[in-house]
N, C-alpha and C positions, 0 to 999 in steps of 0.2 A: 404436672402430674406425670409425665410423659418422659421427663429426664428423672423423677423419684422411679418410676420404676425401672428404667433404665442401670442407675446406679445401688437399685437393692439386687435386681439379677446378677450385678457386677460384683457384687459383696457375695453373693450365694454362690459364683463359679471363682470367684479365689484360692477358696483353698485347692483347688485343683492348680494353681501356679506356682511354681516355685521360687516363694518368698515367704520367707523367713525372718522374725526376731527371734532370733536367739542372743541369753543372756550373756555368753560367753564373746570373748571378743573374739573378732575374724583373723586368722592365721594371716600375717604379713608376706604377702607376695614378692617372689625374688623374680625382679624384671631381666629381660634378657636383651643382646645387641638385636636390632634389624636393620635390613637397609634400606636407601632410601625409595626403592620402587613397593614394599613391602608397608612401608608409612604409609607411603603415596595411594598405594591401593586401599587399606584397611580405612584412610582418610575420609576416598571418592565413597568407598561403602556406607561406612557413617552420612557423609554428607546426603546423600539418598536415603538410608531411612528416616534421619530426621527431618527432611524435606515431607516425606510421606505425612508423618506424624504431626507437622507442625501444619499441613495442609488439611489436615483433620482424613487422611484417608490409610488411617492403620489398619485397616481389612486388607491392603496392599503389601501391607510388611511381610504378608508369610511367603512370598515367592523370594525375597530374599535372607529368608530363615537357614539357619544350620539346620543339616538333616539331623543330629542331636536332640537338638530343640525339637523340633520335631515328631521326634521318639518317646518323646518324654511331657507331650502335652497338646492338646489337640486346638486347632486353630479357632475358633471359638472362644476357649478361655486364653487364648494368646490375645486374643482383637480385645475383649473384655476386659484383660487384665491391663492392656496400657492405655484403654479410654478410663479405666477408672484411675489410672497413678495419675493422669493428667488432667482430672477433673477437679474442679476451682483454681486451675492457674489460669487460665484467661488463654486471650487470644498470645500469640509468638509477636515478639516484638527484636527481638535481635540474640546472637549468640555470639560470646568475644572470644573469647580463649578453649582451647583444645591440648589435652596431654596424653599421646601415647605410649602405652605400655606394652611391652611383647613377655608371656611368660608361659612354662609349660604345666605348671605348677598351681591348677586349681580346684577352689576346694570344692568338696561333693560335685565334680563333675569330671566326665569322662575325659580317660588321656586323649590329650593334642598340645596343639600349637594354640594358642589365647592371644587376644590384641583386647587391650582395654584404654578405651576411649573417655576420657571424662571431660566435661563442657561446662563453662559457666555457663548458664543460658536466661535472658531475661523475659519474663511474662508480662501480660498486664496487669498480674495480682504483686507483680515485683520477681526479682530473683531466685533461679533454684540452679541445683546440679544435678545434671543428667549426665548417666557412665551407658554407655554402649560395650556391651562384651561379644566380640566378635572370633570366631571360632575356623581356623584353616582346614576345610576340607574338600578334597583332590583341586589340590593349587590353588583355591578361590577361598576369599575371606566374606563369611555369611556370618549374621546375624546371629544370635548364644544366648543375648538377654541384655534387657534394659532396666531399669531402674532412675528414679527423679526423686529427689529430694531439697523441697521449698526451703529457701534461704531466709534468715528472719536476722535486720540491721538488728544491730545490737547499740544502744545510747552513744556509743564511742565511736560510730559511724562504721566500724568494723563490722564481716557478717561472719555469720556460722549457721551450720546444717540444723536445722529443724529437729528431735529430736523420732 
């Protein structure tokens, strides 16, 4: 009873997050060079909050939030909004692969500098991807926004994004 109401409060502070279906497809992002201390940091920052997250303590994420983020949505329905994207995947079981992107160029959000992190990551309910968008402000790369989306094999052993 206790995680039902949990996860109906989590459905009632939603729309106060910024996430979005829209039916239109998403504008194709033009990735830019970085170098390698620039990886290396936007990397250690991912690695840390998904550590938080994967330790079940995402009330900790907002110290290493974008002041953006920030500005645009209250800590509350930030802890809420990534206990409910990560509710029925199970406990963390491993993550293998990691792709960084650097670009300046994103949509409905304010100018900067952008790092977008995307992870194959596995659960105990099986496979999903999680992108971490991580946002440069005054020199340090913090936290923008997350998002997970459950991976479902497909008969041919191949997966694809849950729809």
């Amino acid at each position: 009873m206790k995680q039902l109401c949990a996860v109906l409060l989590s459905l009632l502070l939603l729309p106060g997050c910024d996430v979005s279906f829209n039916k239109t497809p998403p504008k194709v992002l033009a990735f830019e060079p970085a170098t390698e201390q620039e990886q290396r940091q936007v990397f250690n920052v991912t690695v840390e909050f998904l550590r938080l997250l994967d330790s079940g303590h995402a009330d900790q994420t907002w110290a290493v939030s974008s002041p953006s983020l920030k500005e645009s949505t209250s800590e509350v329905v930030w802890t809420h909004g990534i206990n409910a994207m990560r509710f029925g995947l199970g406990a963390f079981v491993e993550r293998n692969s990691a792709h960084i992107g650097f670009t300046t160029q994103m949509p409905d959000a304010p100018a900067g500098r952008y790092a977008i992190v995307e992870c194959i990551s596995t659960f105990s309910t099986g496979p999903a991807t999680e992108k971490v968008v991580l946002r440069e402000d005054d020199n340090q790369w913090r936290v923008a926004g997350y998002s997970v989306n459950k991976r479902i094999l497909s008969v041919g052993g191949s997966d694809s994004k849950a729809p």
